[in-house]
mmCIF file of the N, C-alpha and C atoms, coordinates in Angstrom:
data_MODEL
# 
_entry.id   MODEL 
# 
loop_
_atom_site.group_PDB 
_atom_site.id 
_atom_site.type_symbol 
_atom_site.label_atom_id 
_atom_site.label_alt_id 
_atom_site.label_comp_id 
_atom_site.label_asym_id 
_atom_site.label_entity_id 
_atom_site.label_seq_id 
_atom_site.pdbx_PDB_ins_code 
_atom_site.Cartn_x 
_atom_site.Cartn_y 
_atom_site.Cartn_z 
_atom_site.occupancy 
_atom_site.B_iso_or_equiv 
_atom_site.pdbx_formal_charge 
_atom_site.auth_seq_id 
_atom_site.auth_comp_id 
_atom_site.auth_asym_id 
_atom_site.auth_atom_id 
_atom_site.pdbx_PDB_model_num 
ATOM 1   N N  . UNK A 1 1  ? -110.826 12.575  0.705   1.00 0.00 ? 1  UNK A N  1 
ATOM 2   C CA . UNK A 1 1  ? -109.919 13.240  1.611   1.00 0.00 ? 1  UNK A CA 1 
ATOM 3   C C  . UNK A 1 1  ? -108.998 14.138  0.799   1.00 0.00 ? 1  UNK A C  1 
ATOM 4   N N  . UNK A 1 2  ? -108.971 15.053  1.164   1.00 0.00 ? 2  UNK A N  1 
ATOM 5   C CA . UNK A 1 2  ? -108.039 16.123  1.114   1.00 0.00 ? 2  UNK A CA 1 
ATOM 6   C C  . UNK A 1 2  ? -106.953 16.618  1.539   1.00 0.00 ? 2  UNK A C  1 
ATOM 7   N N  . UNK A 1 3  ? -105.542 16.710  0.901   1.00 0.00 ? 3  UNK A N  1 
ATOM 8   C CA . UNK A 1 3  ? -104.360 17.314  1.911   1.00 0.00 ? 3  UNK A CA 1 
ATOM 9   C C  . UNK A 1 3  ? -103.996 18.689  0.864   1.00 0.00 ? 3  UNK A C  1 
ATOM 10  N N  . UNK A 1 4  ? -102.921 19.534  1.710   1.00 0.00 ? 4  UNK A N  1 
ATOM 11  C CA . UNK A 1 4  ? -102.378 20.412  0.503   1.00 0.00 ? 4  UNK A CA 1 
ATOM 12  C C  . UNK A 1 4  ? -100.879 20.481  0.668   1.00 0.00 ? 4  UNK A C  1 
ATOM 13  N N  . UNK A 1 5  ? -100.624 21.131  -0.848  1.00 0.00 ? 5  UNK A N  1 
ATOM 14  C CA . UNK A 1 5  ? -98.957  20.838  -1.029  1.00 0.00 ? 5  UNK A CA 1 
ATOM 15  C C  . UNK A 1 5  ? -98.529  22.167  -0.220  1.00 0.00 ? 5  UNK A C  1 
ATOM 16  N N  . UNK A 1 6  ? -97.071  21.742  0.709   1.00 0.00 ? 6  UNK A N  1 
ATOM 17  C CA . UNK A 1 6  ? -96.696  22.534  1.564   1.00 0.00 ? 6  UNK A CA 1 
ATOM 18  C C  . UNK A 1 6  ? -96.049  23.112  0.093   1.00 0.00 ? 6  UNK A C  1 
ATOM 19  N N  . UNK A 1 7  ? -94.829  24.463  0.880   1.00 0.00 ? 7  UNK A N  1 
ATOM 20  C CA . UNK A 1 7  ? -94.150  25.082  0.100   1.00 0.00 ? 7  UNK A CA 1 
ATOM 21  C C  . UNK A 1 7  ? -93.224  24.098  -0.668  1.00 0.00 ? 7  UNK A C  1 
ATOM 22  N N  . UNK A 1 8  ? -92.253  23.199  0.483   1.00 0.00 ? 8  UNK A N  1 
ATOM 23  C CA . UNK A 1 8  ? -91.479  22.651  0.101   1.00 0.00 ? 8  UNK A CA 1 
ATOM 24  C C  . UNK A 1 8  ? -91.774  21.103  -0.319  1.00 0.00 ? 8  UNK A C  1 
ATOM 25  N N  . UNK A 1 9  ? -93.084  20.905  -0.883  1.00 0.00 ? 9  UNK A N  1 
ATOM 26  C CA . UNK A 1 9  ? -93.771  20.109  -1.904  1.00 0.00 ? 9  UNK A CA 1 
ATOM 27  C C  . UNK A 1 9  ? -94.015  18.763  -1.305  1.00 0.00 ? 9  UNK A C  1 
ATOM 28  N N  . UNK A 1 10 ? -93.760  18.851  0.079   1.00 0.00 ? 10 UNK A N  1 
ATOM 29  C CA . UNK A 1 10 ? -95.167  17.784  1.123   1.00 0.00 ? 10 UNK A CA 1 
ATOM 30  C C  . UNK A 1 10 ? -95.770  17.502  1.350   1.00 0.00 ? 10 UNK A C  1 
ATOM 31  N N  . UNK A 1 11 ? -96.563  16.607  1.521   1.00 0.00 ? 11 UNK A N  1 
ATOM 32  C CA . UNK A 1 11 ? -97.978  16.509  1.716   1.00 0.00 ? 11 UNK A CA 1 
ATOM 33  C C  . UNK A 1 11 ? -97.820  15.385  2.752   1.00 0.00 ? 11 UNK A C  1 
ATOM 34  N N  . UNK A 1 12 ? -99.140  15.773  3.734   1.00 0.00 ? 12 UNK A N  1 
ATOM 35  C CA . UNK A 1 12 ? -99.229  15.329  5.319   1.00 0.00 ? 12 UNK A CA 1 
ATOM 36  C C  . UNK A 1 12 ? -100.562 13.844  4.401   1.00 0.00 ? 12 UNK A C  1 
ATOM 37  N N  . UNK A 1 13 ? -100.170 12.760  4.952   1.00 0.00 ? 13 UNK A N  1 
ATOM 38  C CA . UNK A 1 13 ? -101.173 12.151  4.375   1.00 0.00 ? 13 UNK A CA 1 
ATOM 39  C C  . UNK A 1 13 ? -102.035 11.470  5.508   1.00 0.00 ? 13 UNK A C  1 
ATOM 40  N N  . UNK A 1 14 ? -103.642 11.483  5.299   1.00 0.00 ? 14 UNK A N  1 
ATOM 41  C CA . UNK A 1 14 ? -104.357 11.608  6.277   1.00 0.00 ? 14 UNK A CA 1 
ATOM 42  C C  . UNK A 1 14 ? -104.278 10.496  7.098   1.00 0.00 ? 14 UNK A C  1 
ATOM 43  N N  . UNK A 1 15 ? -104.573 10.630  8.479   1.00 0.00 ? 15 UNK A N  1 
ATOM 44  C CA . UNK A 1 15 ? -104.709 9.424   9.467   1.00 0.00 ? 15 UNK A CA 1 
ATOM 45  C C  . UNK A 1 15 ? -105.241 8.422   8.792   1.00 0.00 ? 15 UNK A C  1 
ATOM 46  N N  . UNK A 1 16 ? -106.531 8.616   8.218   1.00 0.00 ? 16 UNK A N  1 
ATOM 47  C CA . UNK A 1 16 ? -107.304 7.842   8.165   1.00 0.00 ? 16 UNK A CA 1 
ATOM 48  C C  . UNK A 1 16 ? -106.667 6.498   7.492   1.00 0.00 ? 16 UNK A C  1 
ATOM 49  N N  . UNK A 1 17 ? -105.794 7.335   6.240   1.00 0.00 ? 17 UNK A N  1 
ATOM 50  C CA . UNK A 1 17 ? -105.680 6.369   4.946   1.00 0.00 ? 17 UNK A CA 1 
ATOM 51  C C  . UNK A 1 17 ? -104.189 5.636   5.340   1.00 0.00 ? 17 UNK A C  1 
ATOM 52  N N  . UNK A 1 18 ? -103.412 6.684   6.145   1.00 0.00 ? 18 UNK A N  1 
ATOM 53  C CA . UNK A 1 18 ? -102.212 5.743   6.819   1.00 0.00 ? 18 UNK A CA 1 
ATOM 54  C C  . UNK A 1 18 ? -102.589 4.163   7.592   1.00 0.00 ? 18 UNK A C  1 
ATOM 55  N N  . UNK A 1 19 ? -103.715 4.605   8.393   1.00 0.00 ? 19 UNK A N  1 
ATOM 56  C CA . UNK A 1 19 ? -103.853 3.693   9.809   1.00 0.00 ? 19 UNK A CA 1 
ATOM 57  C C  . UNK A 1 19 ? -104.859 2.482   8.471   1.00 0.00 ? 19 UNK A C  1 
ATOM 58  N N  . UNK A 1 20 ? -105.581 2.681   7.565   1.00 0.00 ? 20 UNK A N  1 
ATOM 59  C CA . UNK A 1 20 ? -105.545 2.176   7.072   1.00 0.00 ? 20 UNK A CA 1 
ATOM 60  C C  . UNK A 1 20 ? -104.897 0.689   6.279   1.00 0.00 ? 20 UNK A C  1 
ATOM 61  N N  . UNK A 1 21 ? -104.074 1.342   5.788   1.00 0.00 ? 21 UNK A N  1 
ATOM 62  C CA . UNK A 1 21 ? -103.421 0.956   4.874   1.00 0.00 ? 21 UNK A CA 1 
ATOM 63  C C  . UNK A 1 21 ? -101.546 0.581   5.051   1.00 0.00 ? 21 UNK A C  1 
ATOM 64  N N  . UNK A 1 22 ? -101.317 0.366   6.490   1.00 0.00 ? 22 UNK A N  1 
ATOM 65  C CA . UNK A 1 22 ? -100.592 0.238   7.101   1.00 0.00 ? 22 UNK A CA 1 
ATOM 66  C C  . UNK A 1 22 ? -99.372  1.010   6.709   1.00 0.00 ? 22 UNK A C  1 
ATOM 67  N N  . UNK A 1 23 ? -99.505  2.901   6.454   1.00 0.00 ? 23 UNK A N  1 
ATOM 68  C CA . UNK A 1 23 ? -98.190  3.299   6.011   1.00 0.00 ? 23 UNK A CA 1 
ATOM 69  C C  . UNK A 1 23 ? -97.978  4.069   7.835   1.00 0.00 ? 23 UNK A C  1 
ATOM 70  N N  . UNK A 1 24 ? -96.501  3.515   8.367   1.00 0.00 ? 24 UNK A N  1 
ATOM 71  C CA . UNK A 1 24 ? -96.292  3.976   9.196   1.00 0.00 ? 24 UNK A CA 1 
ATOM 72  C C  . UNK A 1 24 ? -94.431  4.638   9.246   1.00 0.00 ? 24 UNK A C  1 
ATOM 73  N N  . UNK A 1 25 ? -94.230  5.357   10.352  1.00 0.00 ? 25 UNK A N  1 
ATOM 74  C CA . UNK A 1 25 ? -92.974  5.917   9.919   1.00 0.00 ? 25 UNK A CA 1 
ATOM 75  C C  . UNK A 1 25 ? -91.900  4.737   8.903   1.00 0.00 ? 25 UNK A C  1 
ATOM 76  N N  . UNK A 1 26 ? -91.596  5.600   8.270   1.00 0.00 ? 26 UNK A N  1 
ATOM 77  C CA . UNK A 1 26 ? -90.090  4.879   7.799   1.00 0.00 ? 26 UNK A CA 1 
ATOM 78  C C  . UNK A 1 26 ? -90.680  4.122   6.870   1.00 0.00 ? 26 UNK A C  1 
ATOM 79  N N  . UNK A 1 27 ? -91.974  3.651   6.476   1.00 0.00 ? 27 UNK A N  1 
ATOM 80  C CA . UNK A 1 27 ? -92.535  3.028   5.224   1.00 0.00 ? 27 UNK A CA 1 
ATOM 81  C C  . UNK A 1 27 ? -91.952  3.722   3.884   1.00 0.00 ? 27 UNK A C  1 
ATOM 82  N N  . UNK A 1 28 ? -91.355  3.169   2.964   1.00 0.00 ? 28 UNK A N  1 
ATOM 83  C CA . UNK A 1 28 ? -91.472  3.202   1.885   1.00 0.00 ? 28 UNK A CA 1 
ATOM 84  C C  . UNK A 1 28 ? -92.409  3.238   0.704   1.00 0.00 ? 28 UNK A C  1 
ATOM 85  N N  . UNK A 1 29 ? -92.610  4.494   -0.040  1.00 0.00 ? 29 UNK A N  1 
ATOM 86  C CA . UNK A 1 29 ? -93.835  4.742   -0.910  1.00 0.00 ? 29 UNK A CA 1 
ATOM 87  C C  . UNK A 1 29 ? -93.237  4.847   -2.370  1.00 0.00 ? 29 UNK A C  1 
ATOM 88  N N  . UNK A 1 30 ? -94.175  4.263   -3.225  1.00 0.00 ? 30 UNK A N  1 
ATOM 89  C CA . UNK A 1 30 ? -93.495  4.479   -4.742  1.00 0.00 ? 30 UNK A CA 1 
ATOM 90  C C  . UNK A 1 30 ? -94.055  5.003   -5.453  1.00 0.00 ? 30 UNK A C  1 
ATOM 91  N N  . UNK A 1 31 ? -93.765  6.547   -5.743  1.00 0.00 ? 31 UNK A N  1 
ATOM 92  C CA . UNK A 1 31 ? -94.737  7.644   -7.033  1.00 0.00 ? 31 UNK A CA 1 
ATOM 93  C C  . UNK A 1 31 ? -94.613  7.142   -8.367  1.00 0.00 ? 31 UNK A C  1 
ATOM 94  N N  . UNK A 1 32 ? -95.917  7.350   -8.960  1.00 0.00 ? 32 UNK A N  1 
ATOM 95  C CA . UNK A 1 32 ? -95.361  7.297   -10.376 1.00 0.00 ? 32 UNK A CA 1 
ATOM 96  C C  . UNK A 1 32 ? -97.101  8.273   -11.114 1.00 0.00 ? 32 UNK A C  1 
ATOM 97  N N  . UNK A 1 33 ? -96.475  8.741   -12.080 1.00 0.00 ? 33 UNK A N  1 
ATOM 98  C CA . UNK A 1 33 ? -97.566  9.437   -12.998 1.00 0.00 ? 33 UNK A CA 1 
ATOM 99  C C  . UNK A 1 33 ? -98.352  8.483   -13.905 1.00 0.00 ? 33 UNK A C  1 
ATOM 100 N N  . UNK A 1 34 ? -99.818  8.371   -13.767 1.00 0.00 ? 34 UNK A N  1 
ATOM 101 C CA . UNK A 1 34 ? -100.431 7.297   -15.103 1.00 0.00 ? 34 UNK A CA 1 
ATOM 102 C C  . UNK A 1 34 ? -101.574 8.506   -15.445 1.00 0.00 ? 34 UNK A C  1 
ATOM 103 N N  . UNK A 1 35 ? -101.189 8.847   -16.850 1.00 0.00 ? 35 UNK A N  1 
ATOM 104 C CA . UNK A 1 35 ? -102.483 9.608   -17.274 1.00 0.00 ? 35 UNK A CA 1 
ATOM 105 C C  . UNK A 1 35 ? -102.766 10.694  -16.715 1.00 0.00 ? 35 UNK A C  1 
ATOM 106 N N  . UNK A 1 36 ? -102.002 11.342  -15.928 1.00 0.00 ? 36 UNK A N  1 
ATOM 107 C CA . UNK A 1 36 ? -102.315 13.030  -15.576 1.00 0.00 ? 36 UNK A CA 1 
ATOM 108 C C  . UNK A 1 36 ? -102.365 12.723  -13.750 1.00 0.00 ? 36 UNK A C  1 
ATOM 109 N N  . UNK A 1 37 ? -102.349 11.691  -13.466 1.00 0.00 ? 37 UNK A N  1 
ATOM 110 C CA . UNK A 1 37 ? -102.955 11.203  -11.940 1.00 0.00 ? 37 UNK A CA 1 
ATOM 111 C C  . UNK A 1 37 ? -101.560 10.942  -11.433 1.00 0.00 ? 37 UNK A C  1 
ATOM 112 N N  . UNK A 1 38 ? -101.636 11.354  -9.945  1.00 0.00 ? 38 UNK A N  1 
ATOM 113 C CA . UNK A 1 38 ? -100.339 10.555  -9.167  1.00 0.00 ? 38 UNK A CA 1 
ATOM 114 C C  . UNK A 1 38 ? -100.779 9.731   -8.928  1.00 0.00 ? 38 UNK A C  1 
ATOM 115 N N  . UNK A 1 39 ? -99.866  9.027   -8.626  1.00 0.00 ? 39 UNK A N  1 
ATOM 116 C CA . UNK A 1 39 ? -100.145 6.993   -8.254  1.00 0.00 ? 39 UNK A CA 1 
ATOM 117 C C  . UNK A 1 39 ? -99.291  6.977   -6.857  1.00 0.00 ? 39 UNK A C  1 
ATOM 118 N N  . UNK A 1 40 ? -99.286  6.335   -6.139  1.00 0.00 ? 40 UNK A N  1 
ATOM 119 C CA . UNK A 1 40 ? -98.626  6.611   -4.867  1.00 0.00 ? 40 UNK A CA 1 
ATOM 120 C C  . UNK A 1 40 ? -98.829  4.867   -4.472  1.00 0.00 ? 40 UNK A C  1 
ATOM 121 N N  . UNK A 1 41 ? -97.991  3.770   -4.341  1.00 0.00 ? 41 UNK A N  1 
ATOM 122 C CA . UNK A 1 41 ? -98.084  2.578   -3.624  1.00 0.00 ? 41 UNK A CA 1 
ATOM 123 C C  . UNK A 1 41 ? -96.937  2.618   -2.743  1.00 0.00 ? 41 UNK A C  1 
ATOM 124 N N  . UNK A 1 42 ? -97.563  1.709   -1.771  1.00 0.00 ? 42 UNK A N  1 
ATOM 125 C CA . UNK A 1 42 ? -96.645  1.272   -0.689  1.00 0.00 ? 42 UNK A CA 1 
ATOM 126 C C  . UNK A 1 42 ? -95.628  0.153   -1.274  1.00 0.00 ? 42 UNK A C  1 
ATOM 127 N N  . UNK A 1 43 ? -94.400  0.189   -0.539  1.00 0.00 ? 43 UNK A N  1 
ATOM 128 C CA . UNK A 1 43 ? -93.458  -0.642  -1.205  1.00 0.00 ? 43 UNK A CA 1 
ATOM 129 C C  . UNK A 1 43 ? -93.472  -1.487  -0.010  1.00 0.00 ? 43 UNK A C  1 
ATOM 130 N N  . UNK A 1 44 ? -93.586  -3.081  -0.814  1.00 0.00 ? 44 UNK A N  1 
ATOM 131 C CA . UNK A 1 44 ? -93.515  -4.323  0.205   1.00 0.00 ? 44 UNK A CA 1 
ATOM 132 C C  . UNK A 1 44 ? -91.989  -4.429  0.138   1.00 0.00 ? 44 UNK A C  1 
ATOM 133 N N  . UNK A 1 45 ? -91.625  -5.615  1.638   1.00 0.00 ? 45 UNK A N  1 
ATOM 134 C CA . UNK A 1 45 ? -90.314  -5.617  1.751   1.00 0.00 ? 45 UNK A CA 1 
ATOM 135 C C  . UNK A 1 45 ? -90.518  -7.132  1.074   1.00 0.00 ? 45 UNK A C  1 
ATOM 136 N N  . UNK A 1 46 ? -89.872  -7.472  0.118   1.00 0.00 ? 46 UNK A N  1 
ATOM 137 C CA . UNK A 1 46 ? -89.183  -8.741  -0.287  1.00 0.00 ? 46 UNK A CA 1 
ATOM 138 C C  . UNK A 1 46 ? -87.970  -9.806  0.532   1.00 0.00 ? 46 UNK A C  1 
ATOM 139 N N  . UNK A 1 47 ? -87.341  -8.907  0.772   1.00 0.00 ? 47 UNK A N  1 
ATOM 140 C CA . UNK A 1 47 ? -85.841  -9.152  1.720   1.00 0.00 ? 47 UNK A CA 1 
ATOM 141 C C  . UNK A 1 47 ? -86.184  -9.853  3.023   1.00 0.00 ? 47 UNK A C  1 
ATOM 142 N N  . UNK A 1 48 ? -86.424  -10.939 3.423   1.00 0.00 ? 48 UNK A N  1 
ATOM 143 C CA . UNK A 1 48 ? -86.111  -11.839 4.524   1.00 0.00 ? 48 UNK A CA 1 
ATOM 144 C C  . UNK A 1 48 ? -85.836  -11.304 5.502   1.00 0.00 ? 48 UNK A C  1 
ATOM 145 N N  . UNK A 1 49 ? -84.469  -10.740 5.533   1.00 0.00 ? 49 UNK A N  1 
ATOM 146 C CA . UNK A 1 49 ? -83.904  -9.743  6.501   1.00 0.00 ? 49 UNK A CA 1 
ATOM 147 C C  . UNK A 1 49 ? -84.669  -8.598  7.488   1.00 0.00 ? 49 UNK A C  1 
ATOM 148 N N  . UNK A 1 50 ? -84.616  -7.732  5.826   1.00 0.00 ? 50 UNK A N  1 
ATOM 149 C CA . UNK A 1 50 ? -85.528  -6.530  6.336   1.00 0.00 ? 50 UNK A CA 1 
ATOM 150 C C  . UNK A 1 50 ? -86.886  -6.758  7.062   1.00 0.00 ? 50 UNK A C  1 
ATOM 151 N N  . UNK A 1 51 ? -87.859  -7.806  6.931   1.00 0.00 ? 51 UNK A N  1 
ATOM 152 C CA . UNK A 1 51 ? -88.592  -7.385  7.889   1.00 0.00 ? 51 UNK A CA 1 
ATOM 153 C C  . UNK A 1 51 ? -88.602  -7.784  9.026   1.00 0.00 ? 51 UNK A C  1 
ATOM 154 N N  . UNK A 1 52 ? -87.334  -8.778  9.261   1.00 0.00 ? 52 UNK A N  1 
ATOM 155 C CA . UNK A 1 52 ? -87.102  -9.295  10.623  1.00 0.00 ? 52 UNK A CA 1 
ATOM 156 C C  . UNK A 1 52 ? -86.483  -8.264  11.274  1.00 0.00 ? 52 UNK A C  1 
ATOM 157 N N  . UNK A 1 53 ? -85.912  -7.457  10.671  1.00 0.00 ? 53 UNK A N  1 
ATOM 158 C CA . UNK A 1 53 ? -84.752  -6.320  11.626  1.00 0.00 ? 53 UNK A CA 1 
ATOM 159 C C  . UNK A 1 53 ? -84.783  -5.662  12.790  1.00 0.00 ? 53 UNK A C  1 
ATOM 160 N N  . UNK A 1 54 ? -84.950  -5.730  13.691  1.00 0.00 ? 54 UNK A N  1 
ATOM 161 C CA . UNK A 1 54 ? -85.543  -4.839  14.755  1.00 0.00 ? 54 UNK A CA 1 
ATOM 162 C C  . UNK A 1 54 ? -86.267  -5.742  15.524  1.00 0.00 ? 54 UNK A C  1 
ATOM 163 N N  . UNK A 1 55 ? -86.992  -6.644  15.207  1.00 0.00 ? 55 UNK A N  1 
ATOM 164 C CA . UNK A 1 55 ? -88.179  -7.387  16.259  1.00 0.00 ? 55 UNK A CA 1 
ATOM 165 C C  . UNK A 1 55 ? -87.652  -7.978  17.085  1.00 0.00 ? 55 UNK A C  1 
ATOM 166 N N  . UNK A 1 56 ? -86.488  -8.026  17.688  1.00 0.00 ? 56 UNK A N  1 
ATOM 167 C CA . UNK A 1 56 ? -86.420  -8.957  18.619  1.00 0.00 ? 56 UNK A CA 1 
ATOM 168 C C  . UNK A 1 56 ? -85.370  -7.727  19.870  1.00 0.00 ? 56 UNK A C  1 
ATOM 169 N N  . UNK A 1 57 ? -86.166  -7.938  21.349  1.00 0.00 ? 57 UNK A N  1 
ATOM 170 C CA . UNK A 1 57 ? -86.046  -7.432  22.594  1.00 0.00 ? 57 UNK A CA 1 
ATOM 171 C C  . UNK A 1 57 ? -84.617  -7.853  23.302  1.00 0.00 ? 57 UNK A C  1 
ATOM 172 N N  . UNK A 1 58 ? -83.705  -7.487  23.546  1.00 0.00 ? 58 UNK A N  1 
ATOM 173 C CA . UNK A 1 58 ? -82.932  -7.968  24.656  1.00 0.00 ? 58 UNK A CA 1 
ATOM 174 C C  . UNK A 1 58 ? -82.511  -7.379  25.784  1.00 0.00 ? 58 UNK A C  1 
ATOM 175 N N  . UNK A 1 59 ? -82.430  -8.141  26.736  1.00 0.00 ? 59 UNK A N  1 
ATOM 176 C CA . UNK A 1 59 ? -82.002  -7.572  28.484  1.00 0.00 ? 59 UNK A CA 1 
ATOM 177 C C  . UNK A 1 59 ? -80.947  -6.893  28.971  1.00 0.00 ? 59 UNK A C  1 
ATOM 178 N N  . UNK A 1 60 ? -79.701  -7.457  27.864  1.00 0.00 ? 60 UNK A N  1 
ATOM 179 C CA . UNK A 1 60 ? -78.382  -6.756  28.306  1.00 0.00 ? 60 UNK A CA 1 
ATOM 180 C C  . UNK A 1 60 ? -78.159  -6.510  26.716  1.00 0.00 ? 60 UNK A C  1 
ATOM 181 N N  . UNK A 1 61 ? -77.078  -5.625  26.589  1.00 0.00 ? 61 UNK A N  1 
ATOM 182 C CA . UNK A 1 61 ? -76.720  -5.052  26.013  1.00 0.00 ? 61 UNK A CA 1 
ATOM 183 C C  . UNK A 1 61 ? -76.125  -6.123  24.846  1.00 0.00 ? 61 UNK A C  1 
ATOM 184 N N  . UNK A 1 62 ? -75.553  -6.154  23.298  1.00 0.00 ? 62 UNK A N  1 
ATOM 185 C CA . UNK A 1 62 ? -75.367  -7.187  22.360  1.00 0.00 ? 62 UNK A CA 1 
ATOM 186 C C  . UNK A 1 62 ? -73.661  -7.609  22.994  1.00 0.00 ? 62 UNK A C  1 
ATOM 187 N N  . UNK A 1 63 ? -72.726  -6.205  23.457  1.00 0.00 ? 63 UNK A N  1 
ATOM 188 C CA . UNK A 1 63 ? -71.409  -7.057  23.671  1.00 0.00 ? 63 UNK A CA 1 
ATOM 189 C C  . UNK A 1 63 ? -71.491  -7.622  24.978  1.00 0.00 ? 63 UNK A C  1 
ATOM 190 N N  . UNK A 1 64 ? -72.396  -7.455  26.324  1.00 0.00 ? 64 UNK A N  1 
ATOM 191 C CA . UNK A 1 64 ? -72.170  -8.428  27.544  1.00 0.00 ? 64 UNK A CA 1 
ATOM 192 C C  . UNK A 1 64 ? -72.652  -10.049 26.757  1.00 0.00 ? 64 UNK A C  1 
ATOM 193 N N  . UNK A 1 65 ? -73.604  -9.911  25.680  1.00 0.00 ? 65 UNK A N  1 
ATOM 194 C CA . UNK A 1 65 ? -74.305  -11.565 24.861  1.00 0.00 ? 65 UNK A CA 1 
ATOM 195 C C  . UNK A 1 65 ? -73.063  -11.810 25.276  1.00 0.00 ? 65 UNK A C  1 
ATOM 196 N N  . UNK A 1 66 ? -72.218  -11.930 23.711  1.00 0.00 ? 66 UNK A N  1 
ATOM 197 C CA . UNK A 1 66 ? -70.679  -11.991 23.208  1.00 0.00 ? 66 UNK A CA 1 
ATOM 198 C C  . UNK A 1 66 ? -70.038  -12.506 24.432  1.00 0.00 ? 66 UNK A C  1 
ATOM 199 N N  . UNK A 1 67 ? -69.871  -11.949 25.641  1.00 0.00 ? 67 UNK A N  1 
ATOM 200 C CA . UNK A 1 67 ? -69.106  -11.594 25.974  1.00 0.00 ? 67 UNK A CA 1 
ATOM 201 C C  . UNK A 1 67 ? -69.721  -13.174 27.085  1.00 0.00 ? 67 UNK A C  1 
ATOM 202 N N  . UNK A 1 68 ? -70.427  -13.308 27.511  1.00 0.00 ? 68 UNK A N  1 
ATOM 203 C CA . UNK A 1 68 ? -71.191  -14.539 28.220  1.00 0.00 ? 68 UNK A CA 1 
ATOM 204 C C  . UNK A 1 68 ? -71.242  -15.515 27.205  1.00 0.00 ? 68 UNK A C  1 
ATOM 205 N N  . UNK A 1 69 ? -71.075  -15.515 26.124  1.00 0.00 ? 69 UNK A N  1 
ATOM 206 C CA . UNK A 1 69 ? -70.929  -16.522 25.068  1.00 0.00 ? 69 UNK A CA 1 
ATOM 207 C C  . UNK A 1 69 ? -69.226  -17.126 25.089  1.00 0.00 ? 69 UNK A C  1 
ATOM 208 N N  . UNK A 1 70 ? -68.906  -16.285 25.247  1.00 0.00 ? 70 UNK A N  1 
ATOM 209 C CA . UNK A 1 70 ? -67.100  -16.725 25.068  1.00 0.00 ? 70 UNK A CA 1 
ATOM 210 C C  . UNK A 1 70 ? -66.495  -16.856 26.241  1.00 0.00 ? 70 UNK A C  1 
ATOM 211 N N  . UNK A 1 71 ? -67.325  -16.714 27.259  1.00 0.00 ? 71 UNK A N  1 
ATOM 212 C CA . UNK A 1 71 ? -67.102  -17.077 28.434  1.00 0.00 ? 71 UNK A CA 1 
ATOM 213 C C  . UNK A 1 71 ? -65.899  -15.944 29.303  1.00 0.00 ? 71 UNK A C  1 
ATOM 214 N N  . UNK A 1 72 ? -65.975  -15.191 28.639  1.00 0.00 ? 72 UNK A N  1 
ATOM 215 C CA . UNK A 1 72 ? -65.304  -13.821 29.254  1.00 0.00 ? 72 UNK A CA 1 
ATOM 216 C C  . UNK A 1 72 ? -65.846  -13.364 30.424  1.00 0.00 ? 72 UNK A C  1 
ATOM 217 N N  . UNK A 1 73 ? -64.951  -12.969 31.747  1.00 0.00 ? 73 UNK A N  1 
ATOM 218 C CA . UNK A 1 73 ? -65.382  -12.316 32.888  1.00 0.00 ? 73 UNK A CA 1 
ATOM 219 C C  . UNK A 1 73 ? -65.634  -11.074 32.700  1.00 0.00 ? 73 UNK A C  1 
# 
């Protein structure tokens, strides 16, 4: 597969190898040069946190929670 460098030194990287290789928005990638070659890996999250962040859905808004928690009208 093939991409090319935009002006401002981008490169679109192909469906194929994204959907692949699970790089999706907001993924973190780590360049490095070995021997004349770019190297390009995906960066795993270590952090506990970080990959819980976001996954969880709620119905009302976080201050009505709070606010039904402390028993506020």
């Amino acid at each position: 597969m093939k991409a090319v460098v935009a002006d401002r030194g981008q490169v679109t990287i192909p469906k194929a190898l994204r959907d692949r290789l699970g790089i999706t928005p907001r993924t973190s990638l780590d360049f490095r040069e070995e021997n004349g070659k770019l190297i390009v890996e995906k960066v795993t999250q270590d952090d506990p946190v970080a990959q819980v962040t976001g996954c969880l859905t709620l119905e009302k808004p976080t201050d009505r929670i709070l606010a039904d928690l402390r028993g506020d009208a």
